[in-house]
C-alpha positions as a Markdown table, in Angstrom:
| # | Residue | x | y | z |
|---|---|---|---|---|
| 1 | Unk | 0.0 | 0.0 | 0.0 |
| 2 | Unk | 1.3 | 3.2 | -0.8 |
| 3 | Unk | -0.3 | 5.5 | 2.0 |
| 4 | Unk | -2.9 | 5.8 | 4.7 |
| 5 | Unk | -5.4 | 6.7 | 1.9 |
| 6 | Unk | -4.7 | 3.6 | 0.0 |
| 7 | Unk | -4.9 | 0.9 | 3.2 |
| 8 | Unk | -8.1 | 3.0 | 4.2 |
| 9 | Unk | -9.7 | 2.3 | 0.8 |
| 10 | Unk | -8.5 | -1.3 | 0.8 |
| 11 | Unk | -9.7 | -2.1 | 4.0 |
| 12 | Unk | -13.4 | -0.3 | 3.2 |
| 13 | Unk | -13.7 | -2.7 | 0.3 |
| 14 | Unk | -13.5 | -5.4 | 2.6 |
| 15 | Unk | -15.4 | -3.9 | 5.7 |
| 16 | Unk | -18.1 | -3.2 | 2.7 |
| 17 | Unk | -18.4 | -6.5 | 1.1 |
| 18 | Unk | -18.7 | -7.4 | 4.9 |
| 19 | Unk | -15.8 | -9.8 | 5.2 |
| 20 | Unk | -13.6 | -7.8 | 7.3 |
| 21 | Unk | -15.7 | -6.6 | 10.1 |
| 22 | Unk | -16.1 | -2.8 | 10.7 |
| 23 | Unk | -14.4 | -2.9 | 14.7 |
| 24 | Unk | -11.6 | -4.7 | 13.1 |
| 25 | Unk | -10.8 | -2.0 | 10.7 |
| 26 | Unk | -11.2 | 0.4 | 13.2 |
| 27 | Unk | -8.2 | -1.2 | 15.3 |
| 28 | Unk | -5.9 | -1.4 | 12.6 |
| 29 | Unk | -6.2 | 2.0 | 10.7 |
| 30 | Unk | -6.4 | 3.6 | 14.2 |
| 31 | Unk | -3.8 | 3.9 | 16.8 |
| 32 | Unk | -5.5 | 3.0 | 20.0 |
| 33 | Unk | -5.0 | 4.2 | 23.7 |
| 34 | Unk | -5.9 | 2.3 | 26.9 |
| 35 | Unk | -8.7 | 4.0 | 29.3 |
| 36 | Unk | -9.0 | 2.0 | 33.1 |
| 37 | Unk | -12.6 | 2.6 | 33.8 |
| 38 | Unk | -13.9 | 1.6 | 37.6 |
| 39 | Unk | -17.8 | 0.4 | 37.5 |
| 40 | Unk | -19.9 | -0.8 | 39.9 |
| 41 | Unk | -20.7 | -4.5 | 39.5 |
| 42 | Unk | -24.4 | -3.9 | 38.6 |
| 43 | Unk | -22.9 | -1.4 | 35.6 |
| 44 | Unk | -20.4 | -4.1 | 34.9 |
| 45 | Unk | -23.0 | -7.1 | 35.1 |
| 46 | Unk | -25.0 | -4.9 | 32.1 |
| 47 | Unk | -22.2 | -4.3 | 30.1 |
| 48 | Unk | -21.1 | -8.1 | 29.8 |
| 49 | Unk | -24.9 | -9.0 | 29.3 |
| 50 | Unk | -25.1 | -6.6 | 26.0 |
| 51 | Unk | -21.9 | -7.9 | 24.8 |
| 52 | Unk | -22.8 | -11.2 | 24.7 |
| 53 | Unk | -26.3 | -10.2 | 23.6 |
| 54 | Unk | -25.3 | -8.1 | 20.9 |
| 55 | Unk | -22.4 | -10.2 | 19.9 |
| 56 | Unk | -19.7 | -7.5 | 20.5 |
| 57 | Unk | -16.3 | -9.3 | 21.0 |
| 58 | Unk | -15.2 | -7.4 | 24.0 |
| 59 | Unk | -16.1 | -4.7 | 26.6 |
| 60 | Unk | -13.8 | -2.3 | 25.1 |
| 61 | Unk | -16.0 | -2.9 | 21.5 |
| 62 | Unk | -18.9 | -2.3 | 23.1 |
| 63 | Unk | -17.9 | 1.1 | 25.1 |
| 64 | Unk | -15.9 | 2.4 | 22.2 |
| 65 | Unk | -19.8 | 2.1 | 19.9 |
| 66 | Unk | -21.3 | 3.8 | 22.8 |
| 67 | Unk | -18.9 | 7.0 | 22.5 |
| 68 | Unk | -18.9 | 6.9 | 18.8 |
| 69 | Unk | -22.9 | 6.8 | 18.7 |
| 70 | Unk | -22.6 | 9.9 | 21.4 |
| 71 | Unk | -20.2 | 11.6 | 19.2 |
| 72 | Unk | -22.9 | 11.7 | 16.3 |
| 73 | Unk | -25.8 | 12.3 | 18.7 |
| 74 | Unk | -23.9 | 15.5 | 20.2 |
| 75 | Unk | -22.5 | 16.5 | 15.9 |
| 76 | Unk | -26.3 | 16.4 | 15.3 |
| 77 | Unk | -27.3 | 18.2 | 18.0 |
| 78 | Unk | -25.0 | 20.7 | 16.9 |
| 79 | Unk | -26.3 | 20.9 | 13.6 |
| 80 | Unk | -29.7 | 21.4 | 14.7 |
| 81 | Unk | -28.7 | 24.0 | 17.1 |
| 82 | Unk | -26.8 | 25.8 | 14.4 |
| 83 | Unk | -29.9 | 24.8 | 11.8 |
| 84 | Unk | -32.4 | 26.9 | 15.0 |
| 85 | Unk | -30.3 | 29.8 | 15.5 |
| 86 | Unk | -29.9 | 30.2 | 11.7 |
| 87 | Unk | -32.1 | 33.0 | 9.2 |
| 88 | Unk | -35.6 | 31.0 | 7.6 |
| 89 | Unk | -34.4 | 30.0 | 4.4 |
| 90 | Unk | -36.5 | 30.3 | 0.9 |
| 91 | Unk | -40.1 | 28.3 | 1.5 |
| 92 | Unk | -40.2 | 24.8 | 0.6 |
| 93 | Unk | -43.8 | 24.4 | -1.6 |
| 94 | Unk | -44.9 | 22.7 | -4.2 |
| 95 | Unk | -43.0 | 24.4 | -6.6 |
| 96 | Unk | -39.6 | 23.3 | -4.5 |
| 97 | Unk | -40.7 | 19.8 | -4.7 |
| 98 | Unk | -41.4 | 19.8 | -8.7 |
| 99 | Unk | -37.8 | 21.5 | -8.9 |
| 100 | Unk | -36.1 | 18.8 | -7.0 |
| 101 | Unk | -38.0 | 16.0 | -9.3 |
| 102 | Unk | -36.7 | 17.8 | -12.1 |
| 103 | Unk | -33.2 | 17.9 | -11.0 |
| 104 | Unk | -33.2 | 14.3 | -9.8 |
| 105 | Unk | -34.5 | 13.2 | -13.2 |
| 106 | Unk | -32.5 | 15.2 | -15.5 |
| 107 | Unk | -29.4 | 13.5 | -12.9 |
| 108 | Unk | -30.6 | 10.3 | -13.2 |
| 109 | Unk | -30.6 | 10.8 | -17.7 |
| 110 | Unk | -26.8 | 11.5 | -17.2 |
């Protein structure tokens, strides 16, 4: 492989054609870092139940989806935040749908 780029693309084809899966190409295009978490044995009791029911291969799998599904819900909150505090923009009719159509169509020709 010439670069990160190319590796990256390599290993999407794979994670895409769902033969390498998506956690394992997360670990080796990624440099990783350990985190020591403390729970209480009720919190760490749930943990191992949805890791075995949702067929994660390890705790760390499982918390890293937790902060990566955060990290989008807090980026979308952000957007819709930014979406609220920003000016109305042009009124979306009828003749805004019939536009779009259009578009789509005359894309879908090329």
């Amino acid at each position: 492989m010439k670069s990160y780029q190319d590796l990256s693309t390599f290993l999407g084809l794979w994670v895409n054609r769902a033969i390498l899966p998506k956690f394992a190409m997360m670990c080796i295009i990624m440099p990783m870092s350990t985190m020591n978490i403390s729970l209480p044995d009720s919190l760490k009791s749930f943990v191992d139940e949805q890791v075995a029911r949702r067929g994660y291969g390890t705790c760390s799998e499982y918390v890293r989806e937790l902060i990566r599904k955060e990290q989008e819900r807090a980026r979308l909150r952000e957007l819709l935040l930014d979406g609220a505090a920003s000016e109305p923009g042009l009124p979306v009719d009828e003749e805004y749908f019939d536009g779009l159509r259009n578009r789509t169509r005359q894309h879908a020709k090329s």
